[in-house]
C-alpha positions in Angstrom: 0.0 0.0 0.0 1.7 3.5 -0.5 1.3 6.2 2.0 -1.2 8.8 1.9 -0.7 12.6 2.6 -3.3 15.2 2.4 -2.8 19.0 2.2 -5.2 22.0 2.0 -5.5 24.6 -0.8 -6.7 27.7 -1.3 -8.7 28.7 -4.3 -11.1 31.1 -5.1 -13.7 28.7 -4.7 -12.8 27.7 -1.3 -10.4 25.5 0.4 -10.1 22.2 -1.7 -8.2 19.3 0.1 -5.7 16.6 -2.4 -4.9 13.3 -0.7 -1.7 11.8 -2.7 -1.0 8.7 -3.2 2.5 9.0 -4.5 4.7 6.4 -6.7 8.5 5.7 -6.3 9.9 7.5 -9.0 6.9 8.6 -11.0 6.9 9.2 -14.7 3.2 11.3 -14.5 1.0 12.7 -12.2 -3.0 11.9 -12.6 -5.0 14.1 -10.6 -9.0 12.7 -10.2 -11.7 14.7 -8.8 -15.4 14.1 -7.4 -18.4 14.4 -9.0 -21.5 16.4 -7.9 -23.3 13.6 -5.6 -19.9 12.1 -3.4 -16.4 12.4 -3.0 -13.4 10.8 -3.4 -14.1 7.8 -1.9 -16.1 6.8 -5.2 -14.9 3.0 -5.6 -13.3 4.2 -9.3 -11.1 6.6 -8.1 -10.5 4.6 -5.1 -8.7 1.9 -7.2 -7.3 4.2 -9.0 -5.5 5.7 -6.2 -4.7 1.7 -5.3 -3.3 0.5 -8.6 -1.8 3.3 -10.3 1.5 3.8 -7.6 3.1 0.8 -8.0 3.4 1.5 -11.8 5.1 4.7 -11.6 1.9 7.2 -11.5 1.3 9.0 -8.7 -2.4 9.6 -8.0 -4.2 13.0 -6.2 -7.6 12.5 -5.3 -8.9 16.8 -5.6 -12.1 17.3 -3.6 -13.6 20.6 -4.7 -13.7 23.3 -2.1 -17.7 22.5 -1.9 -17.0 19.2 -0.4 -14.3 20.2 2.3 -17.0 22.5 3.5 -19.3 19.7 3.8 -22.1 21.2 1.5 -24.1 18.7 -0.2 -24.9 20.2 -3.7 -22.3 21.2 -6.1 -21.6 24.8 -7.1 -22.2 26.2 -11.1 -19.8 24.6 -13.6 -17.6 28.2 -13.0 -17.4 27.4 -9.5 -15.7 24.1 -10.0 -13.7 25.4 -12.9 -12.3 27.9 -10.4 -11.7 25.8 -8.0 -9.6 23.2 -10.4 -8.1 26.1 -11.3 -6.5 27.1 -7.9 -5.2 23.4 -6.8 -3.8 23.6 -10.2 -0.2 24.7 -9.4 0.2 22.2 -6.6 -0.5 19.2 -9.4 2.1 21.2 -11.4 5.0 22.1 -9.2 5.8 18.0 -9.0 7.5 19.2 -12.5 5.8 16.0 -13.9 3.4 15.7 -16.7 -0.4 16.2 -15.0 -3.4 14.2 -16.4 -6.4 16.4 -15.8 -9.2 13.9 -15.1 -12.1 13.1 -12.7 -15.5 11.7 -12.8 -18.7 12.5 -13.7 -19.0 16.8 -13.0 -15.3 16.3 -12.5 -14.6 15.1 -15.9 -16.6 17.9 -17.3 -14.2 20.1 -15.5 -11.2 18.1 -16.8 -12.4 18.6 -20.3 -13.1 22.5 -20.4 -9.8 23.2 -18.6 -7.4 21.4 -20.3 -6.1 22.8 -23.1 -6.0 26.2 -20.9 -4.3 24.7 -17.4 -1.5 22.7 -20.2 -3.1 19.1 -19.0 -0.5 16.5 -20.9 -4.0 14.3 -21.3 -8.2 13.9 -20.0 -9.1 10.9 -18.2 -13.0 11.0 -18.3 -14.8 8.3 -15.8 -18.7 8.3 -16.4 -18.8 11.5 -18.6 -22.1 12.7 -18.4 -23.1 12.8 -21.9 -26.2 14.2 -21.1 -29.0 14.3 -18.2 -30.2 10.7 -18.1 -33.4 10.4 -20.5 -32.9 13.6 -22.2 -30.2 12.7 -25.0 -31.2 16.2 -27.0 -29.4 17.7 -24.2 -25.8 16.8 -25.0 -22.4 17.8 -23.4 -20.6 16.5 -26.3 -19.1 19.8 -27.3 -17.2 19.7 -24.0 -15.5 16.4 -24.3 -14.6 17.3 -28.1 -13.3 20.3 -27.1 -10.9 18.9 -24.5 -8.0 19.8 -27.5 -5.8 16.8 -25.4 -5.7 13.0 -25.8 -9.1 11.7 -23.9 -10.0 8.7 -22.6 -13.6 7.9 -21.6 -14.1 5.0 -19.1 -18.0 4.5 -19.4 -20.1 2.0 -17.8 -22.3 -0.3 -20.7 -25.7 0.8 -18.5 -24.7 4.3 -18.0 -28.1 6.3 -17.6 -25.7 10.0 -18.5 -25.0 8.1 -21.6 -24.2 4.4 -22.9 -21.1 3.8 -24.9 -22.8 3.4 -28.1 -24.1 6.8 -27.4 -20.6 8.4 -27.9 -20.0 10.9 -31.2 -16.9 10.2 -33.0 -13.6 11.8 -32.0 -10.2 12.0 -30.8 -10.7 10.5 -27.2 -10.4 6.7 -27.0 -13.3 4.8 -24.9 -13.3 1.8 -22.8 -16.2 0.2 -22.1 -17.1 -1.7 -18.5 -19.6 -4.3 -19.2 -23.1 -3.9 -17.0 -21.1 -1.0 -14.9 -23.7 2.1 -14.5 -23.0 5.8 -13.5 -20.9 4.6 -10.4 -19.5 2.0 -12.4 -21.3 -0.4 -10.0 -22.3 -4.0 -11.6 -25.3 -5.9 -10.7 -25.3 -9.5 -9.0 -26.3 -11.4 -11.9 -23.9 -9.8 -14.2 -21.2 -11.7 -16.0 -18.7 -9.8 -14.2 -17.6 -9.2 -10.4 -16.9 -6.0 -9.2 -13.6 -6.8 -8.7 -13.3 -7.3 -12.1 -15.3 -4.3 -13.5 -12.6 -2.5 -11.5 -9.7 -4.2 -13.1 -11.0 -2.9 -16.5 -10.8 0.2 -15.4 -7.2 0.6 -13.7 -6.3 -2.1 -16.5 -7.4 0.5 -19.5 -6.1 3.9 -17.5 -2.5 1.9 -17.6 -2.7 1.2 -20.7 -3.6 4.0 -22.4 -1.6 6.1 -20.0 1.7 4.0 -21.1 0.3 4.9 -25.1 0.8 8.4 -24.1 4.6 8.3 -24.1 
């Protein structure tokens, strides 16, 4: 297990807390945040933060300022676009390449600050594609706009948007069979949750290691 440290930030959204779970000798830096309905302990970015260290990628789990003050709806999409903003330098002083990503809200976040903030990549967990039920209403602009390489971990029963559901672009997608929004699988599914998990630290790794 590697050792976790946690530091405070100010931003002009608040104070937003990052919990690193550093590698020996890292190549990269990827930096995950929340989305609007829980934190950090979200089971993706959990194993994430579990896997990714002992291959040479340190992991910060960001929790927007709204969080560390213990409110339970999230701010307008400026609000946590600010706040991203502001832990921003902390990612970037390790002097390593920083993959802007998160899940959810966060990965919205990820995608319209990217090309701005100089994110090396987008790592998109459960992009909301669009509200679930309402596919007229898409976000696909934002994840097309990301101007970075992009890569969308979706779950096959994702309400926010199935993978099939996807425009054609420059991200890459992997897929987890049965996963929904939280990437959770059902009991009769042909897949643990173990395993749904696997597929996602599996496909970060990999594509991660594509990125040179």
């Amino acid at each position: 297990m590697t050792h976790a440290t946690a530091e405070t930030i100010e931003t002009d959204a608040g104070t937003a807390r990052v919990t690193w779970h550093r590698a020996r000798g890292p190549r990269l830096v990827l930096a995950v945040s929340h989305g609007a309905g829980g934190g950090v302990e979200a089971r993706d970015l959990q194993a994430l933060a579990r896997a990714l260290p002992g291959q040479g990628v340190t992991v910060a789990l960001v929790e927007q300022p709204w969080r560390v003050a213990g409110r339970k709806v999230a701010p307008a999409p400026r609000t946590l676009d600010a706040g991203w903003r502001g832990i921003w330098p902390a990612l970037a002083g390790t002097g390593l390449p920083v993959v802007s990503g998160g899940r959810s809200a966060g990965a919205r976040v990820a995608c319209r600050t990217a090309t701005e903030l100089g994110a090396h990549a987008v790592l998109a967990l459960s992009f909301p594609l669009h509200p679930p039920g309402k596919p007229e209403k898409s976000r696909a602009e934002e994840l097309l706009g990301a101007g970075v390489p992009t890569l969308v971990v979706q779950g096959g029963n994702d309400p926010f948007g199935k993978p099939e559901e996807f425009p054609d672009g420059d991200h890459e997608l992997v897929e987890v069979p049965y996963g929904d929004h939280g990437f959770a699988v059902p009991k009769r599914a042909d897949i643990t949750q173990e395993r749904a998990l696997e597929i996602i630290t599996d496909g970060v790794l990999e594509w991660i290691a594509s990125l040179g």
